[in-house]
TORLOLUM-763415 format. One record per residue (C-alpha): residue number from 1; residue in one letter; z negated, x negated, y negated. Coordinates in steps of 0.1 Angstrom, whole numbers, plus 5000, padded with zeros to 4 digits. Layout:
<pts>
PT resi resn    z    x    y
PT  NUM    A    Z    X    Y
...
</pts>
This chain:
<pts>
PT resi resn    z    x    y
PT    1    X 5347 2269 7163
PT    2    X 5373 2299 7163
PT    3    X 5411 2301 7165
PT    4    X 5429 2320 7136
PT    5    X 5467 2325 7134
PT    6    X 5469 2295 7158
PT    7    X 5445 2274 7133
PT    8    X 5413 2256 7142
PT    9    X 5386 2264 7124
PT   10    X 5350 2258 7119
PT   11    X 5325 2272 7095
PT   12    X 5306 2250 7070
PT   13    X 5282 2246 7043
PT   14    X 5299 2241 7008
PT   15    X 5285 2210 7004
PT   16    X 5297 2194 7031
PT   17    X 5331 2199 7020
PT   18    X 5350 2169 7007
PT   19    X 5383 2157 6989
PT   20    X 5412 2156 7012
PT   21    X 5398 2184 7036
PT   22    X 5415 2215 7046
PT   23    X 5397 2248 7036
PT   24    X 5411 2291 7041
PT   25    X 5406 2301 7009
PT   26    X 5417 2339 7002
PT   27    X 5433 2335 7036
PT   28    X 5456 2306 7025
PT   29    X 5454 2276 7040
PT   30    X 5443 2245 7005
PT   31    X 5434 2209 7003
PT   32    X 5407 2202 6982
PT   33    X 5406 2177 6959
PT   34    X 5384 2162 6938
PT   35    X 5391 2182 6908
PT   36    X 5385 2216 6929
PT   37    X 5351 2208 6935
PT   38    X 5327 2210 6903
PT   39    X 5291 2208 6904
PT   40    X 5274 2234 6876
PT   41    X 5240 2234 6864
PT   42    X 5235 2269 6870
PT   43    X 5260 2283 6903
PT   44    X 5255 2252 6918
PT   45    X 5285 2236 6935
PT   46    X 5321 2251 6932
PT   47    X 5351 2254 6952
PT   48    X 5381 2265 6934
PT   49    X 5357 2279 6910
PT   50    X 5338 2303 6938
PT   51    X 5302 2294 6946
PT   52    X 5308 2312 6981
PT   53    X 5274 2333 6973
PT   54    X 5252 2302 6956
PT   55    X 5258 2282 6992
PT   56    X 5252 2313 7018
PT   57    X 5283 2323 7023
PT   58    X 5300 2298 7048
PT   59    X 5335 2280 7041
PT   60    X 5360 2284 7067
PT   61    X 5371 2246 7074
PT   62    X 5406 2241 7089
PT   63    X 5401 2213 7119
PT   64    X 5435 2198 7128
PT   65    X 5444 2184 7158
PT   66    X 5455 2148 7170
PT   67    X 5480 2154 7202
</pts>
């Protein structure tokens, strides 16, 4: 896990990613939702319409904090 601009973050695999979560996209900080994520019979799964590299290219995962 790194710390980015103050922001916990944790790399993933696309398809770990789910509704609701918190993702850096483009360096902006998104919530998924279900409509973001589309399943294609050819790239595979999509985020925001970006196959991060067919699944080898890691998502950057914001982790937030209880205190």
């Amino acid at each position: 896990m790194a710390i980015i601009n103050g922001l916990n973050i944790e790399t993933t695999h696309i398809k770990d990613i789910k509704a609701g979560d918190i993702v850096l996209f483009h360096g902006v900080e998104k919530t998924v939702t279900a409509k973001d994520i589309k399943e294609d019979s050819f790239m595979g799964r999509t985020l925001f319409g970006d196959s991060y590299c067919l699944g080898y290219l890691a998502v950057l995962k914001v982790v937030k904090n209880n205190r």
